[in-house]
C-alpha positions as CSV (number, residue, x, y, z in Angstrom):
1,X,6.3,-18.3,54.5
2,X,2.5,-17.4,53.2
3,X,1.0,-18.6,56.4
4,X,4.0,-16.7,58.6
5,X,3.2,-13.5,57.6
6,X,-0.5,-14.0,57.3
7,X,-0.7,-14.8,60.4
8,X,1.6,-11.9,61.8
9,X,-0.5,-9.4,59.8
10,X,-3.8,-10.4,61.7
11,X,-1.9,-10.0,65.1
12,X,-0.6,-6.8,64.0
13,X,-3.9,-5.6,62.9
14,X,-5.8,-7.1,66.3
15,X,-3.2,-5.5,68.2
16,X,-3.7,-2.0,66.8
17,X,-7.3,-2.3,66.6
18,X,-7.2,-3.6,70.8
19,X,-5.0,-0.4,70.7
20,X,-7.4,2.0,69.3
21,X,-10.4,0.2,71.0
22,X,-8.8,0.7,74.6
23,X,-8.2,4.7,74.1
24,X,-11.4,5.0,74.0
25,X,-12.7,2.3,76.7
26,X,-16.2,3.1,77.9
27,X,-18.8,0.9,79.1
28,X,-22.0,2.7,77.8
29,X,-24.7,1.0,78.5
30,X,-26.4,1.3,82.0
31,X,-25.8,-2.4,82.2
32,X,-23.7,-5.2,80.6
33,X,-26.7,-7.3,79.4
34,X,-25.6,-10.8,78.0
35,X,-29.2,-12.5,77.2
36,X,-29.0,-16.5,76.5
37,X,-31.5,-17.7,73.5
38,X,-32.0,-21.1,73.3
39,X,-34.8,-24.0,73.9
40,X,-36.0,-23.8,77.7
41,X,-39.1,-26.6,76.8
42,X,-38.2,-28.6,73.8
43,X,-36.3,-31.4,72.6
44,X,-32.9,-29.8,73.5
45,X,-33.8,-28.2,77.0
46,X,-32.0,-30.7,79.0
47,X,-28.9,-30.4,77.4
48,X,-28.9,-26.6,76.9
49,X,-32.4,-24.4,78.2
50,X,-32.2,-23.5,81.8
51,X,-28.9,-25.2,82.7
52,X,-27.6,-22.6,80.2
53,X,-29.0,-19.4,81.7
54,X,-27.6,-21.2,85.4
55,X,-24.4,-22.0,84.1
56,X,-23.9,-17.8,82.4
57,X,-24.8,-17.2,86.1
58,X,-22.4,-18.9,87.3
59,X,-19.6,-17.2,85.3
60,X,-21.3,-13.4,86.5
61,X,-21.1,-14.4,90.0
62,X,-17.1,-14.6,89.0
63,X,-16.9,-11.0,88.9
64,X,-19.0,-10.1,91.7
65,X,-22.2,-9.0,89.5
66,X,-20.6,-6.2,87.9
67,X,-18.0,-4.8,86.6
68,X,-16.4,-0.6,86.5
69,X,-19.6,-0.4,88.8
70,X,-21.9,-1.2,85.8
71,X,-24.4,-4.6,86.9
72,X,-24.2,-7.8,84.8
73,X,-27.6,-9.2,84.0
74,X,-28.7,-12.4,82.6
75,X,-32.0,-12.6,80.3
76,X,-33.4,-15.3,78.9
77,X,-35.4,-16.3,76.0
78,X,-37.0,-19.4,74.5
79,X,-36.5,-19.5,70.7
80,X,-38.2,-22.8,70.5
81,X,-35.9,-24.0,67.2
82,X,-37.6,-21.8,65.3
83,X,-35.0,-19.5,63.1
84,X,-37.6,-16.8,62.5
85,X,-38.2,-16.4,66.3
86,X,-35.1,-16.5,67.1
87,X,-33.8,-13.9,64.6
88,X,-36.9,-11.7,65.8
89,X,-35.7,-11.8,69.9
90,X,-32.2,-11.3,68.8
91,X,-33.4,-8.8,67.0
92,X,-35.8,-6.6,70.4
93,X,-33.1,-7.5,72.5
94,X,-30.4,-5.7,70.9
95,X,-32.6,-2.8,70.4
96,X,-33.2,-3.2,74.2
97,X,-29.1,-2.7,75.3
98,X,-28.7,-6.3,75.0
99,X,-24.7,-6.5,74.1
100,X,-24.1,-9.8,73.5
101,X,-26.0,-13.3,73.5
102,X,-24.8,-16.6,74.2
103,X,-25.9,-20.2,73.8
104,X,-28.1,-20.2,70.4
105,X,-29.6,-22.8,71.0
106,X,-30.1,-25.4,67.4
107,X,-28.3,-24.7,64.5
108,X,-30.7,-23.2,62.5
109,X,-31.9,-20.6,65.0
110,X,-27.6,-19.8,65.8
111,X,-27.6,-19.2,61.7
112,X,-30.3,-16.6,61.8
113,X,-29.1,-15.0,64.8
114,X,-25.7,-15.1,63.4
115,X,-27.1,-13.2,60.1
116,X,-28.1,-10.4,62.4
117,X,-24.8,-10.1,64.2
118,X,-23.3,-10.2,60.8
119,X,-25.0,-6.6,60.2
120,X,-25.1,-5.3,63.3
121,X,-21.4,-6.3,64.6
122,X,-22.4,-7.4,68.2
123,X,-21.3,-10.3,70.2
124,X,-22.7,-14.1,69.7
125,X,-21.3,-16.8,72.2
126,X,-22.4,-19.9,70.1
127,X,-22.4,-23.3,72.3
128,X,-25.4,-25.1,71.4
129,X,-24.8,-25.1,67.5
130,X,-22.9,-27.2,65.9
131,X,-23.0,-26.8,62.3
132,X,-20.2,-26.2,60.4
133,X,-21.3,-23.5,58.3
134,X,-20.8,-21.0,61.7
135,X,-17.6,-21.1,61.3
136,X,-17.2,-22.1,57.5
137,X,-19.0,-19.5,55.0
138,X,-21.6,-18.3,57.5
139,X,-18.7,-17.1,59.5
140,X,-18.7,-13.8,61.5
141,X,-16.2,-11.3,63.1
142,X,-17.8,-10.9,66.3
143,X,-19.6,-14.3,66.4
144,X,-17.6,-17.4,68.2
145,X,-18.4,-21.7,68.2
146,X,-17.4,-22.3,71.4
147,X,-18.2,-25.8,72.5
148,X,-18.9,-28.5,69.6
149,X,-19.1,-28.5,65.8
150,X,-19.8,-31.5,63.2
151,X,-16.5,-31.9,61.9
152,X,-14.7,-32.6,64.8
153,X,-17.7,-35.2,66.0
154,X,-18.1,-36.8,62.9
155,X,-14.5,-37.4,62.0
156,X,-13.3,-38.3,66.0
157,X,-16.2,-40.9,66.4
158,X,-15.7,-42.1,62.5
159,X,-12.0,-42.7,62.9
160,X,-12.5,-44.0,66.6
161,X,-14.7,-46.7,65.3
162,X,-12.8,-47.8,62.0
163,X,-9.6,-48.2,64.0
164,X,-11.4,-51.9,64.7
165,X,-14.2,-52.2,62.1
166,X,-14.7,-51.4,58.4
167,X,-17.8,-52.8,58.3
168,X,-20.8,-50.4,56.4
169,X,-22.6,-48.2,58.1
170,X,-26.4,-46.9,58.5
171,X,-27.5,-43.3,59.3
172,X,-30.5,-42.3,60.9
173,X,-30.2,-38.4,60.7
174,X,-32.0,-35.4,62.0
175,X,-33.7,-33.3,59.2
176,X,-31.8,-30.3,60.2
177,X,-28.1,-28.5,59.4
178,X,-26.5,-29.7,62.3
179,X,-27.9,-33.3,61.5
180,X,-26.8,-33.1,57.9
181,X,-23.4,-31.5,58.4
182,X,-22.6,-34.4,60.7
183,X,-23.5,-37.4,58.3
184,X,-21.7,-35.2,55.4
185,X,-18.9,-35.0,57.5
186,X,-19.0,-38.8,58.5
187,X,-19.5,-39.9,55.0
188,X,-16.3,-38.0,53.8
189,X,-14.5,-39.6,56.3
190,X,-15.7,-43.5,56.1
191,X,-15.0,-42.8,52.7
192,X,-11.3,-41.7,53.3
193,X,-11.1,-44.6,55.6
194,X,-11.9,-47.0,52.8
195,X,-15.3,-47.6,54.8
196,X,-18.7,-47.5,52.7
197,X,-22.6,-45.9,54.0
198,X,-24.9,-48.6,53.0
199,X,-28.2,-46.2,53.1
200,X,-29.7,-43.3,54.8
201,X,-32.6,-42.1,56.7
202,X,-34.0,-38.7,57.1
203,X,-36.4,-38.3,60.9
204,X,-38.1,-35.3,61.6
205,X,-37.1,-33.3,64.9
206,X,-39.5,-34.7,67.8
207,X,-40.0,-38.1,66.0
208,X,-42.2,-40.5,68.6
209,X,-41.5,-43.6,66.9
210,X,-38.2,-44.9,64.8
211,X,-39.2,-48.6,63.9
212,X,-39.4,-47.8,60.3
213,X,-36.2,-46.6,60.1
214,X,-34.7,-48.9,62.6
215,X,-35.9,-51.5,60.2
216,X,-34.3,-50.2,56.8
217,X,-31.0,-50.5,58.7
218,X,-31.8,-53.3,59.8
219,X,-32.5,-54.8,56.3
220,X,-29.6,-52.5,54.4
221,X,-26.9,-55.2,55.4
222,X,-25.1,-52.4,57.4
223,X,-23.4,-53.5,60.9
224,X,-23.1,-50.2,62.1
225,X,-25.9,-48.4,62.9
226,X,-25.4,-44.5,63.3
227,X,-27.8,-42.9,65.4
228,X,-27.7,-38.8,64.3
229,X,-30.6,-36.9,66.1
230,X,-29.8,-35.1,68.6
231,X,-32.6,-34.0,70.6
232,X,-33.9,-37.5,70.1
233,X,-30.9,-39.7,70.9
234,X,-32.9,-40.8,74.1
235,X,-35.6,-42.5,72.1
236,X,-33.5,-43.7,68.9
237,X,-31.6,-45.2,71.3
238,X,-33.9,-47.1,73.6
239,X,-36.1,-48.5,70.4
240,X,-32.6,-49.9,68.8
241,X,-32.1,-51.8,72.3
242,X,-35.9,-52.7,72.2
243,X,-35.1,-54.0,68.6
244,X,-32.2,-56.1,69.9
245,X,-30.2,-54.7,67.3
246,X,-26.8,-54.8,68.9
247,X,-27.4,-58.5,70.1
248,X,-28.1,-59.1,66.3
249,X,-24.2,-57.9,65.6
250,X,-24.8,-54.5,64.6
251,X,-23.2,-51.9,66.7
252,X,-25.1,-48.1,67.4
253,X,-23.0,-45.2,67.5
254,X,-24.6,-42.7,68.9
255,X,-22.8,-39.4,66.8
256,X,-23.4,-36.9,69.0
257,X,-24.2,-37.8,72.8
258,X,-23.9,-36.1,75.9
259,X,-23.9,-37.4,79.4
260,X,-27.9,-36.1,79.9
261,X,-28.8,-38.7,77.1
262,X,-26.7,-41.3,79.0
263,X,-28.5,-40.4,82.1
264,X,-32.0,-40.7,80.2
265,X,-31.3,-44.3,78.3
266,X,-29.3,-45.6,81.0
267,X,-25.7,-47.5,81.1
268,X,-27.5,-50.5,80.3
269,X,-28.5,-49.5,76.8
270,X,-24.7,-47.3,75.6
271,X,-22.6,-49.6,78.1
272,X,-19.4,-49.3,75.6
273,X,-20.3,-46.9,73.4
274,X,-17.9,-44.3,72.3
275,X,-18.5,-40.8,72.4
276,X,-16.8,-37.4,71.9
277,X,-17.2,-34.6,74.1
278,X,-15.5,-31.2,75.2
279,X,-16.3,-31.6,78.6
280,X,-16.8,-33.9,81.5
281,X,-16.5,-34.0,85.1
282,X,-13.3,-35.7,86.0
283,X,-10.9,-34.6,83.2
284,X,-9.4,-31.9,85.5
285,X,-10.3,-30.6,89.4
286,X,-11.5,-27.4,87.7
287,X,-13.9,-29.2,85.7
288,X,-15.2,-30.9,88.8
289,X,-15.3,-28.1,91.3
290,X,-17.8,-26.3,88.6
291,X,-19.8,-29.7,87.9
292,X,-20.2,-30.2,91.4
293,X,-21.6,-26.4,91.7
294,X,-23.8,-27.3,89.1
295,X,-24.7,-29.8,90.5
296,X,-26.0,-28.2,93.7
297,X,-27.8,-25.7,91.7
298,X,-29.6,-28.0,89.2
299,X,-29.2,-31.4,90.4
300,X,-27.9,-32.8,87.2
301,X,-24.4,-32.3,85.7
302,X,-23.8,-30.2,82.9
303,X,-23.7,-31.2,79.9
304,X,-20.5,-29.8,77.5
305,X,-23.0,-27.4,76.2
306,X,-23.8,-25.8,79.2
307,X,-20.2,-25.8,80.3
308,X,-20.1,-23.9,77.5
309,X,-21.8,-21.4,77.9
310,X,-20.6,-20.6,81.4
311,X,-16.7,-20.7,79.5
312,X,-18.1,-18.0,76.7
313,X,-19.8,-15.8,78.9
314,X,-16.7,-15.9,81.1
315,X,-14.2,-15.1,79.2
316,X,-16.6,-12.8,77.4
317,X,-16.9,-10.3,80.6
318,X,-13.2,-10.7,81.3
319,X,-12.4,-9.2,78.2
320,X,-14.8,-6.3,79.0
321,X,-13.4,-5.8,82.3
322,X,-9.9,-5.8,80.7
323,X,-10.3,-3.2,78.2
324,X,-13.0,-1.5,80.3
325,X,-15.5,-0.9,77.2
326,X,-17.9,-2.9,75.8
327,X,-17.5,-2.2,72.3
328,X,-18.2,-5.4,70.5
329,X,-15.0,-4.9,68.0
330,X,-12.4,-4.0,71.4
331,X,-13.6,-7.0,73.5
332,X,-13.9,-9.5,70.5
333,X,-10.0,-8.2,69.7
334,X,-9.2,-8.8,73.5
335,X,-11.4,-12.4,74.0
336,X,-9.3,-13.3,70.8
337,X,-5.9,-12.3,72.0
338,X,-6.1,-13.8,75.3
339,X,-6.0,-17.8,75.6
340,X,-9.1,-19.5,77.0
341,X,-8.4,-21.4,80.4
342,X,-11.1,-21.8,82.5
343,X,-12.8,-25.1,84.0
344,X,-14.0,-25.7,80.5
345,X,-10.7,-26.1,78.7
346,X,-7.1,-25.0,80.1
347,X,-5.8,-24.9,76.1
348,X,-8.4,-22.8,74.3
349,X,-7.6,-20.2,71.4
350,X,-10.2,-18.2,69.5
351,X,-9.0,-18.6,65.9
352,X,-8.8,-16.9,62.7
353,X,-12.6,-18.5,62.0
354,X,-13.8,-17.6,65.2
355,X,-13.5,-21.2,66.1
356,X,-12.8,-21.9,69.3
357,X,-10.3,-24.5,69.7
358,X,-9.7,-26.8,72.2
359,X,-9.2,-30.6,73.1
360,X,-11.6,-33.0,73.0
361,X,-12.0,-36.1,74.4
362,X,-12.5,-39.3,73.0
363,X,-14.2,-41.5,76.1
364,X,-16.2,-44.2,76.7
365,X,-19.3,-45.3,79.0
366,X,-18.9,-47.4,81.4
367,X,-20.7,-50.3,82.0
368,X,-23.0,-50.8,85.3
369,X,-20.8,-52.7,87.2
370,X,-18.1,-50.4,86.5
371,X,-20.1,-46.9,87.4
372,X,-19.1,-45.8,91.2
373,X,-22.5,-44.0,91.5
374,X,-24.6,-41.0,89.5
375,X,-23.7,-39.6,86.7
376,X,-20.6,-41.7,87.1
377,X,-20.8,-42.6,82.7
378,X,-17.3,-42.5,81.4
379,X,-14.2,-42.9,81.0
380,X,-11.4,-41.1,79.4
381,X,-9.7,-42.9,76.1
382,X,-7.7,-40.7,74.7
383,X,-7.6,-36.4,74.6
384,X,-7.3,-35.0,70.8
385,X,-5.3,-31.9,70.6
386,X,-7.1,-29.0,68.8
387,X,-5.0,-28.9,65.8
388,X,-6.2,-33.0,65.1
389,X,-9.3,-32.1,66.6
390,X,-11.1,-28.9,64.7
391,X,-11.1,-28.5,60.7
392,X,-7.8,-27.4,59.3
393,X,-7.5,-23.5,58.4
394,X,-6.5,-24.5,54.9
395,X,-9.9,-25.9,54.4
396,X,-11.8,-23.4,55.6
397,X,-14.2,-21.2,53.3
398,X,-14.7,-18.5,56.5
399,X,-14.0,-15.2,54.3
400,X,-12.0,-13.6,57.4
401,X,-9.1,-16.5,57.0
402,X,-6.3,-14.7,55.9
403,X,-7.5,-12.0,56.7
């Protein structure tokens, strides 16, 4: 009955706060500015960078470039991972009109952007990110994780694996929050599993060369080897086939993979693997009508990051044109009241954390013989609801649960 009239009391309140926000409806600025911060020339680029900016173009082309006669423009930033940068263009461009910014980029640049949104109350689209904490106790009201987040990847590929093999496992893991929040996550879950982590590696961001650390796995009597830098999947990856690891019995799990690091290692090297992602080509004809757009744009398909973006920035203007202000406090109360269904996800829900949930997909890549052509990697396994998928409410430390 707790959680009943909880939740009724935050769709009262959202309601009357829509309802006081649309009385006053006003697009002030000279210009809807949404500006999209992330890495356009490091290790993340290809995954986010200028496929981001193209897809948040895609979704203002959507509305015709404007909207009550006001023009929608895109800027674009490079943060280069670094928090303190980031924090400091946040930080010009919202002095400059900017209203809201999208992407983020790493997690530790989204965290310091997310502090200054904290303050300031506007709008942060977060696709890139995936640490926890953005929606856990670094939580904010007008700040949304779209696309991925290290609880749902770490626990989906965890229990995907030990549903054949309880054998121990060996992390190599990315010295940064989104690298520890997934190998925290995945430990608490092997651990639920009755699974054990035989030992534990720490690799810089940008790391050349991982034979010391493909050796301690090698020697730590693990047999499954989890590979937990992203930005530098790519090369773990290729040095573990070079190593002949998997021939020598011990399975690589990539944790977090996307189909640009399939397309960079090859089907040769992750033929099998199993990977969870929000977004690929074929799971609906939306989702391929907007790849294959990409596609003619940037000659690669994006990745569920920049997918992503283009959903958030999307359903971001649509709830400016619908209440016809862009008060960050009105459209955050509209984005959350309205259901997300786009060629991103036809299910999605803002919740009371300001995650945003939808299903993911639990699929696996194909092997070579089995690939029809380009980019053809993977195949679907099995689609996990959001309320499997995304960390319960009831765990949550997000100060506006309950709220």
């Amino acid at each position: 009955m707790t959680t009943i009239r909880t939740t009724s009391t935050a769709i009262l309140l959202s309601a009357l706060a829509l309802a006081g926000a649309t009385a006053r409806a006003e697009i002030k600025g000279d210009a809807i500015r949404i500006g999209v911060l992330t890495d356009m020339n490091g290790v993340f680029a290809t995954a986010m960078g200028p496929g981001s900016v193209e897809a948040a173009r895609m979704a203002v082309e959507e509305f015709d470039g404007k909207i009550n006669g006001k023009p929608i423009e895109i800027l674009q930033a490079d943060h280069q991972n670094k928090p303190d940068l980031a924090a400091s263009l946040a930080r010009k461009w919202f002095s400059d009109g900017v209203q809201a910014i999208a992407d983020g980029g790493s997690s530790g640049a989204a965290l310091a952007v997310q502090e200054l949104v904290r303050g300031n109350g506007k709008i942060f689209l977060v696709s890139g990110a995936g640490a926890n904490q953005l929606t856990d106790e670094a939580c904010a009201p007008t700040s949304v994780q779209w696309t991925q987040d290290a609880y749902s990847t770490a626990t989906a590929v965890v229990s995907g694996i030990m549903q054949t093999s309880k054998e121990p496992w060996f992390f190599i893991t990315g010295d940064y929050a989104f690298g520890h929040s997934i190998e925290a996550t995945a430990r608490e879950r092997i651990a639920a599993l009755g699974g054990r982590v035989a030992g534990s590696v720490k690799a810089q961001l940008g790391t050349p060369d991982y034979s010391s650390f493909l050796l301690q796995a090698q020697s730590s009597g693990a047999k499954i080897l989890a590979i937990n830098v992203a930005g530098d999947n790519a090369t773990a990856i290729k040095q573990a086939e070079e190593f002949g690891l998997a021939s020598q019995g011990m399975k690589i799990v990539p944790m977090s993979f996307q189909n640009v690091d399939i397309e960079a290692v090859g089907l040769k090297a992750t033929r099998g693997d199993l990977i969870v992602t929000s977004f690929f080509e074929d799971v609906s004809p939306a989702a391929r009508k907007f790849s294959d757009a990409f596609y003619a744009r940037r000659k690669a398909m994006p990745s569920q990051i920049q997918a992503g973006v283009y959903s958030a920035v999307r359903h971001y203007l649509q709830a400016v044109k619908d209440t016809g202000s862009d008060d960050s406090a009105a459209v955050m109360a509209k984005m959350k009241a309205t259901p997300v269904s786009d060629a991103y996800t036809p299910n999605g829900r803002i919740r009371e954390d300001q995650r945003m949930v939808h299903d993911l997909y639990l699929v696996q890549v194909k092997t070579p013989e089995e690939s029809r052509g380009p980019w053809d990697f993977v195949k679907l396994v099995a689609t996990i609801p959001p309320d499997q998928a995304f960390r319960p409410l009831d765990r949550s430390k997000c100060g506006l649960v309950g709220k």
